[in-house]
KEKE-3310 file (N, C-alpha, C; in steps of 0.2 Angstrom, whole numbers, plus 5000, padded with zeros to 4 digits):
npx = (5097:5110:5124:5126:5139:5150:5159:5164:5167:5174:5191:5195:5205:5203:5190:5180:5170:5159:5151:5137:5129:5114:5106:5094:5086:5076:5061:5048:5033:5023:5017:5014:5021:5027:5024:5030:5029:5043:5050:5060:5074:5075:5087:5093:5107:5118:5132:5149:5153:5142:5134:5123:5113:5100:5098:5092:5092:5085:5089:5084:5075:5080:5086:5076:5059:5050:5040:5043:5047:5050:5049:5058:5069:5079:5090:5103:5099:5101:5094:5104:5096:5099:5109:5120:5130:5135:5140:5154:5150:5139:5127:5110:5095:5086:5071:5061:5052:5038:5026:5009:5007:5004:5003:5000:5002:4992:4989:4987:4979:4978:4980:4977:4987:4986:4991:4989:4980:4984:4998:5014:5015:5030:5041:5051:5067:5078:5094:5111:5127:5144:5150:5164:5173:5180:5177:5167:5151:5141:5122:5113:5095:5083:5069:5055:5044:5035:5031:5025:5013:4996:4984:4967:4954:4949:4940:4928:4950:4958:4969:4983:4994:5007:5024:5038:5056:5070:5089:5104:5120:5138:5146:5142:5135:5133:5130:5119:5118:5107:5097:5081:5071:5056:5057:5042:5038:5035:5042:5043:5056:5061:5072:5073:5082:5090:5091:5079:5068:5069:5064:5065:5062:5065:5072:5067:5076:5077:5085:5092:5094:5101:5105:5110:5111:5126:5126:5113:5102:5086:5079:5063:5055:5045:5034:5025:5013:4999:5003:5018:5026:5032:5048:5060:5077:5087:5098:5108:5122:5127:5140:5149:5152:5154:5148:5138:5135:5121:5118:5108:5090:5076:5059:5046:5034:5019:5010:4996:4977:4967:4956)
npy = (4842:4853:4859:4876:4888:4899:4907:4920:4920:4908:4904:4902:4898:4895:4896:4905:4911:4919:4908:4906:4903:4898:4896:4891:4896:4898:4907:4899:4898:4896:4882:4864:4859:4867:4867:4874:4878:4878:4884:4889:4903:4916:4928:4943:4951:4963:4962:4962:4973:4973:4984:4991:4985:4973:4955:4942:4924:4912:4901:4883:4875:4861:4848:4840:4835:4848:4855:4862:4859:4869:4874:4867:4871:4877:4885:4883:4874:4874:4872:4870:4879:4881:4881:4891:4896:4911:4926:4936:4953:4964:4959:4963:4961:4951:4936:4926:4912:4905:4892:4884:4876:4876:4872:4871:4857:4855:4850:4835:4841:4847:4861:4871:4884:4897:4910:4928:4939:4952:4948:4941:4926:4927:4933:4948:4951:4960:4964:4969:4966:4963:4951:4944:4935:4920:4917:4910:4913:4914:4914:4919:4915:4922:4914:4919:4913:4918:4929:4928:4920:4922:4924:4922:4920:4912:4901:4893:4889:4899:4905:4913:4918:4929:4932:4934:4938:4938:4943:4935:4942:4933:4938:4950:4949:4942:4933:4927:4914:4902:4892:4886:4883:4876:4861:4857:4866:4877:4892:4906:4920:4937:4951:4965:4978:4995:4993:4986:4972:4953:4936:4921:4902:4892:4875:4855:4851:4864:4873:4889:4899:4917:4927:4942:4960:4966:4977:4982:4976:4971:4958:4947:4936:4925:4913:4907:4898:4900:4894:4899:4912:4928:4933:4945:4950:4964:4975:4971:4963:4963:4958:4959:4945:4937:4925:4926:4918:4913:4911:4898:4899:4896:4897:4904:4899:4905:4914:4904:4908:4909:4910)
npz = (4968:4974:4980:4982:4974:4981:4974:4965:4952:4941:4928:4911:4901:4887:4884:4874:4877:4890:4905:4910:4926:4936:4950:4961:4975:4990:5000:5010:5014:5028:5023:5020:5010:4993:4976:4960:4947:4933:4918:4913:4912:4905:4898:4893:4885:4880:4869:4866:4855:4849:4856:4857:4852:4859:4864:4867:4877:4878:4893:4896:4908:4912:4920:4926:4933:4928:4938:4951:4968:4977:4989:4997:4997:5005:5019:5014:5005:4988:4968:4951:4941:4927:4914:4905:4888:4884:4875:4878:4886:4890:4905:4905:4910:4916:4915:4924:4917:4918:4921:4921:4932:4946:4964:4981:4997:5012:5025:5020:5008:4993:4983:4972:4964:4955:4942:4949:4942:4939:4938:4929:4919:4916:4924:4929:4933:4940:4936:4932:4926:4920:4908:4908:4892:4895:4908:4923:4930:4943:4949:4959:4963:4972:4976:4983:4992:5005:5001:4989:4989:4989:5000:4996:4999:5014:5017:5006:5005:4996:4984:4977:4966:4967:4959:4966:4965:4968:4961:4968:4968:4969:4979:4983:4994:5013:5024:5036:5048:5058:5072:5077:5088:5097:5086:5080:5074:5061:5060:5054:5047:5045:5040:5042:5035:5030:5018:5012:5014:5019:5018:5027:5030:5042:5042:5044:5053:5059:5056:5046:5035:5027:5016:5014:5008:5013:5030:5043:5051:5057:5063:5063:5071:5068:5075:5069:5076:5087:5101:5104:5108:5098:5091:5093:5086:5086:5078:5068:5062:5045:5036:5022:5014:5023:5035:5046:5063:5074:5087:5095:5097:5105:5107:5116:5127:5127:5136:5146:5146:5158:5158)
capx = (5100:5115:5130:5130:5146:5151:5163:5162:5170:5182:5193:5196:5208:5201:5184:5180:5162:5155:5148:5132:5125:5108:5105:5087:5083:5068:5058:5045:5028:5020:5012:5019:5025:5026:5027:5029:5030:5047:5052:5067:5076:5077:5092:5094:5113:5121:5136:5153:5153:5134:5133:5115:5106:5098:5100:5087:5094:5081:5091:5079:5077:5078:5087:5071:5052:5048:5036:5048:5045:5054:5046:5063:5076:5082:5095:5109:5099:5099:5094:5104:5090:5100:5118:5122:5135:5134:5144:5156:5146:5133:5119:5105:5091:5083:5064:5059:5046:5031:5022:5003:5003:5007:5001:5003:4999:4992:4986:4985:4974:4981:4979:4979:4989:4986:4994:4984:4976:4989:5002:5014:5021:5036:5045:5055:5073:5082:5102:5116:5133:5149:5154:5169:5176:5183:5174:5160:5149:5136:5120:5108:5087:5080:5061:5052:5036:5032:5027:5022:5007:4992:4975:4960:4948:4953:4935:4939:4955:4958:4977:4984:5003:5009:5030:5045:5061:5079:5095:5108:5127:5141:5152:5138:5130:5134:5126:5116:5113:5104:5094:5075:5067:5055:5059:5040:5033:5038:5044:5047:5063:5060:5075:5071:5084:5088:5092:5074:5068:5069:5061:5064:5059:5069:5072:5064:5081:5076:5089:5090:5102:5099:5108:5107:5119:5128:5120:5110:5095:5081:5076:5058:5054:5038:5033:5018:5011:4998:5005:5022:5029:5036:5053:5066:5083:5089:5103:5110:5127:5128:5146:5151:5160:5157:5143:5138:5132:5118:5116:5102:5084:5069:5052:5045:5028:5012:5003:4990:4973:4964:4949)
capy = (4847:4852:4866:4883:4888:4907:4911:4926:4917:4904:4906:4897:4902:4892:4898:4912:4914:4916:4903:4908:4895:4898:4889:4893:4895:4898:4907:4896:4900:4890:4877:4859:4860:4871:4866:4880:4876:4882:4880:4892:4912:4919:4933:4950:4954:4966:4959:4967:4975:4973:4987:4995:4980:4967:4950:4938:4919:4908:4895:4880:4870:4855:4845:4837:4838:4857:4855:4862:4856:4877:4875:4861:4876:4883:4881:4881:4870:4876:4867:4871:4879:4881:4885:4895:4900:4917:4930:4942:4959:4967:4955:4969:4960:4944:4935:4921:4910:4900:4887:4887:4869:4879:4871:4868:4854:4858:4847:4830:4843:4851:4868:4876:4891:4901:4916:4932:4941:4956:4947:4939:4921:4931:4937:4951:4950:4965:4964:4971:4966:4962:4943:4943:4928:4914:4915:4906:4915:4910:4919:4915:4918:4920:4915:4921:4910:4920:4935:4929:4918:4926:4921:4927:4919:4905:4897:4887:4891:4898:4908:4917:4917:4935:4929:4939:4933:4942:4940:4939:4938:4929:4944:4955:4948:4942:4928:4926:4907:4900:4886:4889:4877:4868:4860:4855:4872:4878:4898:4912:4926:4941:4953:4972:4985:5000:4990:4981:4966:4949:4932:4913:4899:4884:4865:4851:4851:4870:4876:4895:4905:4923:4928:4949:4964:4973:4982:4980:4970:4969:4951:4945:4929:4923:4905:4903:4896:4902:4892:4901:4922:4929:4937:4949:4953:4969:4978:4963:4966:4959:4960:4957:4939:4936:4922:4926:4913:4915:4908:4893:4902:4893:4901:4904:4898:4910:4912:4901:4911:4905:4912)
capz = (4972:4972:4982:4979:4974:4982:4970:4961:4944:4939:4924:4908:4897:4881:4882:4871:4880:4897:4907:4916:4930:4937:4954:4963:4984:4993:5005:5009:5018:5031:5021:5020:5003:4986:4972:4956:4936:4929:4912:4911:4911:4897:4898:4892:4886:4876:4868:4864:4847:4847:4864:4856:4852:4865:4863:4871:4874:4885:4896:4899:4914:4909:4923:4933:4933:4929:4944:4956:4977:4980:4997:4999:4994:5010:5024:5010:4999:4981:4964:4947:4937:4920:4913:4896:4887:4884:4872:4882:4886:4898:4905:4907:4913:4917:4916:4925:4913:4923:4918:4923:4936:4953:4968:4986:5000:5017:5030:5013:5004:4989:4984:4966:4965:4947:4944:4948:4937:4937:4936:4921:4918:4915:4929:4928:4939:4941:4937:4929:4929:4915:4908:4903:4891:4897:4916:4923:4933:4947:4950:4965:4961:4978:4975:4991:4993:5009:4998:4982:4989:4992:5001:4993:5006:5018:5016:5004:5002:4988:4982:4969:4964:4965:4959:4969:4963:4969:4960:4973:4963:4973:4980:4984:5002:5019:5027:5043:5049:5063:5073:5079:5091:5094:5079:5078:5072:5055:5060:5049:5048:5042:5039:5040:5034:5025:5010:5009:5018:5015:5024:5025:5036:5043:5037:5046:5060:5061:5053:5040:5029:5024:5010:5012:5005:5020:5032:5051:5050:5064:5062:5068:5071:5070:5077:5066:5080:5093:5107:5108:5107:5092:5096:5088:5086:5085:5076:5066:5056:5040:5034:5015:5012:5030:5036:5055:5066:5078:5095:5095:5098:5109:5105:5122:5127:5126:5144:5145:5146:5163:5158)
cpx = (5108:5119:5130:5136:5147:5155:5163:5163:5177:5185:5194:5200:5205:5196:5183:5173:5162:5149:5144:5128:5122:5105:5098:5089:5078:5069:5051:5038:5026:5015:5018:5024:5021:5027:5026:5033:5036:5051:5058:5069:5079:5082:5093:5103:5114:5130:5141:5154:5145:5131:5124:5111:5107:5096:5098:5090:5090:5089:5086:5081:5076:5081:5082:5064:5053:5044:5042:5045:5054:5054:5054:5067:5077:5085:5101:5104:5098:5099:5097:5096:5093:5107:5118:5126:5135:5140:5148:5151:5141:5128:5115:5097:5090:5075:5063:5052:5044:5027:5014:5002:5006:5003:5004:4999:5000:4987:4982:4980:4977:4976:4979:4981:4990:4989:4990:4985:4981:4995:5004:5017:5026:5037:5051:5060:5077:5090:5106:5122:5137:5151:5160:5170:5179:5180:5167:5159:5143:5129:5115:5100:5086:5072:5057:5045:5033:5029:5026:5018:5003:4986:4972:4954:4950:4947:4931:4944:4955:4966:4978:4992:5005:5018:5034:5048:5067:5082:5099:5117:5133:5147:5149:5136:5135:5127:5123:5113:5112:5100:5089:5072:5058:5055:5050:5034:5040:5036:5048:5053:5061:5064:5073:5077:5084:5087:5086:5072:5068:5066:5064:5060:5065:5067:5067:5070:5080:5080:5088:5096:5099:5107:5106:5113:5120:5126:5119:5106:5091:5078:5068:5058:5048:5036:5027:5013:5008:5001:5014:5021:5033:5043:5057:5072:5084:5095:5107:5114:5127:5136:5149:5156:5160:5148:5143:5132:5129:5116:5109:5096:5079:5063:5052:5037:5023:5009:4998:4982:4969:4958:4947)
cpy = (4847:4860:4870:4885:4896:4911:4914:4922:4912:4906:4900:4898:4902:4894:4903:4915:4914:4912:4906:4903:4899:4895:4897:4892:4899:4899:4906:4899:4895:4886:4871:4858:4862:4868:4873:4878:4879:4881:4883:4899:4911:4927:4936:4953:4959:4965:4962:4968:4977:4978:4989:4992:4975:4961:4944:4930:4916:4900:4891:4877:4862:4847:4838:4837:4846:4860:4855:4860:4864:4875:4870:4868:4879:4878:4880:4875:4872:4869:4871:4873:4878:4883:4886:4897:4904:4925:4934:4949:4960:4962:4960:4966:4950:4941:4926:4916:4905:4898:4890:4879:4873:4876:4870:4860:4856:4853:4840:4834:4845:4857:4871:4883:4896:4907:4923:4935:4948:4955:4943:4931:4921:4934:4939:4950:4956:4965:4963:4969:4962:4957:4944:4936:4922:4913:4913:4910:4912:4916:4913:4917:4915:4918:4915:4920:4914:4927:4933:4923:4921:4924:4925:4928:4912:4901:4897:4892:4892:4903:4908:4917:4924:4934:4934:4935:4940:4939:4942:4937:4938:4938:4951:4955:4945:4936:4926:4918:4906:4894:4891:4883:4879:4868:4857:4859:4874:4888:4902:4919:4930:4946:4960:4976:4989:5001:4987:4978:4962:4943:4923:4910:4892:4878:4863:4851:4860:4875:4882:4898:4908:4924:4936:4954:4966:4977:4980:4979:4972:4963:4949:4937:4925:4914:4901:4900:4899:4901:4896:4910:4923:4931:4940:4953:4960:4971:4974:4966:4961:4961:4956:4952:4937:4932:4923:4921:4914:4910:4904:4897:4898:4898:4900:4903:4904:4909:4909:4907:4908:4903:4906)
cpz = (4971:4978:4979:4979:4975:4978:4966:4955:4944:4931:4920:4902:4890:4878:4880:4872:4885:4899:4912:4921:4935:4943:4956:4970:4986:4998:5007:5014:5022:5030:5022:5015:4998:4981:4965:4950:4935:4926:4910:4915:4907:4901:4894:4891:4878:4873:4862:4856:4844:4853:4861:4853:4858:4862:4870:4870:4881:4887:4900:4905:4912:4913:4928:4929:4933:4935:4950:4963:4977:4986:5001:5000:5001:5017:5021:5004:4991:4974:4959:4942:4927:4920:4906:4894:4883:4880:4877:4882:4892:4897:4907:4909:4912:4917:4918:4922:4920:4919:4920:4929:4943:4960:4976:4993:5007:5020:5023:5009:4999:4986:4975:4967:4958:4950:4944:4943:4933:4937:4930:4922:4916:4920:4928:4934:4937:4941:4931:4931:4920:4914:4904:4898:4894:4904:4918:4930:4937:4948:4953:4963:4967:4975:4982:4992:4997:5005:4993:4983:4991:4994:4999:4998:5010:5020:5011:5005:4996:4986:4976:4971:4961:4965:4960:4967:4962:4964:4964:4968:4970:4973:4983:4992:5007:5020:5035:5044:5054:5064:5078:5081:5096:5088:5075:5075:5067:5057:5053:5051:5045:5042:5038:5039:5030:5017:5008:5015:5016:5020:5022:5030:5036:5040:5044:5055:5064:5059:5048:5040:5026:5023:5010:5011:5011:5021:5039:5050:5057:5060:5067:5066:5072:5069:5071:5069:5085:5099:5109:5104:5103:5097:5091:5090:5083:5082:5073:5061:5051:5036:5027:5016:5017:5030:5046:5057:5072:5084:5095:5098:5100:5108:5113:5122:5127:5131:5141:5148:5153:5163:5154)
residu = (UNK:UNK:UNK:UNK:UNK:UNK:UNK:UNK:UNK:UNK:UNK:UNK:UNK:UNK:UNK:UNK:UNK:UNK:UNK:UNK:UNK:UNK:UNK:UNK:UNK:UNK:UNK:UNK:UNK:UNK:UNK:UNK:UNK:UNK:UNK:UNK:UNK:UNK:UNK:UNK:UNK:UNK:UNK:UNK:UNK:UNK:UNK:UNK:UNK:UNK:UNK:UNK:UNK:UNK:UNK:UNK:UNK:UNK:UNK:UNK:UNK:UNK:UNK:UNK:UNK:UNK:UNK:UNK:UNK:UNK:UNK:UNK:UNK:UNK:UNK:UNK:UNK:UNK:UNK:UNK:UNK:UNK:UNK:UNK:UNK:UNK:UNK:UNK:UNK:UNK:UNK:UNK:UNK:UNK:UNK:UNK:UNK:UNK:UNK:UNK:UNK:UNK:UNK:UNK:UNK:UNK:UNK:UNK:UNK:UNK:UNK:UNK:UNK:UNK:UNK:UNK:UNK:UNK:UNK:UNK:UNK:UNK:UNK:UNK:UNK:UNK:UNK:UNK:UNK:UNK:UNK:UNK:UNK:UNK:UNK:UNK:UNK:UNK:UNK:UNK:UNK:UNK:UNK:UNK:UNK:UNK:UNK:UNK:UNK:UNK:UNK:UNK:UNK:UNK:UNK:UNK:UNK:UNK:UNK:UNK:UNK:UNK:UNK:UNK:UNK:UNK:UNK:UNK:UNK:UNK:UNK:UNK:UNK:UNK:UNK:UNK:UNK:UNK:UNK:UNK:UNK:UNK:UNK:UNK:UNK:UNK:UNK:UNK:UNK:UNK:UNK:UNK:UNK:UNK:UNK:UNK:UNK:UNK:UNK:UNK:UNK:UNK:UNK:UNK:UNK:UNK:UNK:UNK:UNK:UNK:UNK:UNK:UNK:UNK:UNK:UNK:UNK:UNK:UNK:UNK:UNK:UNK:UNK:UNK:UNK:UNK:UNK:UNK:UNK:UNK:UNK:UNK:UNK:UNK:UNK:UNK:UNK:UNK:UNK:UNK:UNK:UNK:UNK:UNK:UNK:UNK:UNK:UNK:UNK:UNK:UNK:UNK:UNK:UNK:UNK:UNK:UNK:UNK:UNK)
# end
């Protein structure tokens, strides 16, 4: 693991390339833990003097076990996925490569999670932006478990791995953190504006950090839990460069039925 760094770019005089660095975060689903295969991103640039051809350079991951534990990534935690160094020029796309071991654990059972059937071991990722020389740039891959797991039938269990995956780049977002109790239900955040939506879930102390572009949010919060009441926030600023801190949150109990 390691600190995401916010800074749009540091500078190097002597480097006559750009440095791209690759860190991963997660939004996880309410199971115990994820894990998901991943052997790299391969990138897509167009490099100065060469603007009308494309120029594929996979950066592995090669840090750790490729069996990633995603479902850890959140709350500010990120893992370096990969670093390359990359010709000055346009980056015009990104793909996330996937393995085939995807699993998760849920009450000591484990779980196979293959990829569906209309999906690819290649995840596309949406982003454009300019590397200059000499500067090292940071780019964030949200991987958002809450939507790219999917039940098929809940007797067995059985799931399919439909793969979302954001690029968010440092200069672009606004941060929302908070704390969600009791800490011994694992609740989910879901972010609705006009820009999208987007969701995470809290750590173990209860803790979450959304990472969205500027804008007003309606945030829901759902406990996961029959025993308490979802709840939601209304009109929520997100303001570029700016992390906002929200007031500690109690789920509240769910009437008890008498009947």
């Amino acid at each position: 693991m390691c600190s995401c760094i916010l800074g749009a770019c540091t500078s190097s005089e002597n480097r006559p390339e750009a440095l791209l660095n690759i860190v991963l975060v997660d939004a996880p689903p309410s199971y115990d833990s994820v894990f998901v295969e991943i052997l790299g991103v391969e990138v897509s640039i167009n490099a100065v003097g060469r603007e009308t051809e494309s120029q594929s350079i996979f950066i592995p991951y090669d840090l750790g076990d490729k069996q990633i534990k995603v479902s850890d990534l959140v709350a500010g935690e990120v893992l370096l996925l990969g670093r390359g160094v990359l010709p000055p020029g346009r980056l015009i796309g990104m793909k996330m490569i996937l393995g085939t071991r995807h699993f998760l654990w849920q009450d000591e059972d484990r779980f196979a999670i293959p990829i569906a059937s209309d999906f690819s071991d290649e995840v596309p990722i949406p982003i454009l932006f300019d590397l200059e020389a000499g500067l090292s740039y940071d780019v964030i891959l949200d991987f958002d478990l809450e939507q790219s797991i999917q039940t098929i039938q809940s007797d067995p269990l059985t799931l399919a791995l439909t793969p979302q995956v954001d690029a968010v780049l440092p200069g672009t977002f606004g941060e929302i953190q908070g704390r969600l109790g009791p800490t011994t239900i694992k609740p989910s955040i879901l972010a609705v504006g006009s820009s999208g939506s987007s969701s995470t879930h809290t750590n173990s102390s209860g803790s979450f950090v959304m990472r969205l572009s500027p804008g007003t949010y309606d945030l829901y919060l759902d406990p996961k839990d029959d025993r308490y009441l979802p709840d939601t926030l209304r009109n929520v600023e997100v303001i570029l460069g700016e992390s906002l801190s929200l007031e500690p949150i109690t789920f509240n109990l769910a009437p008890v039925d008498d009947e």
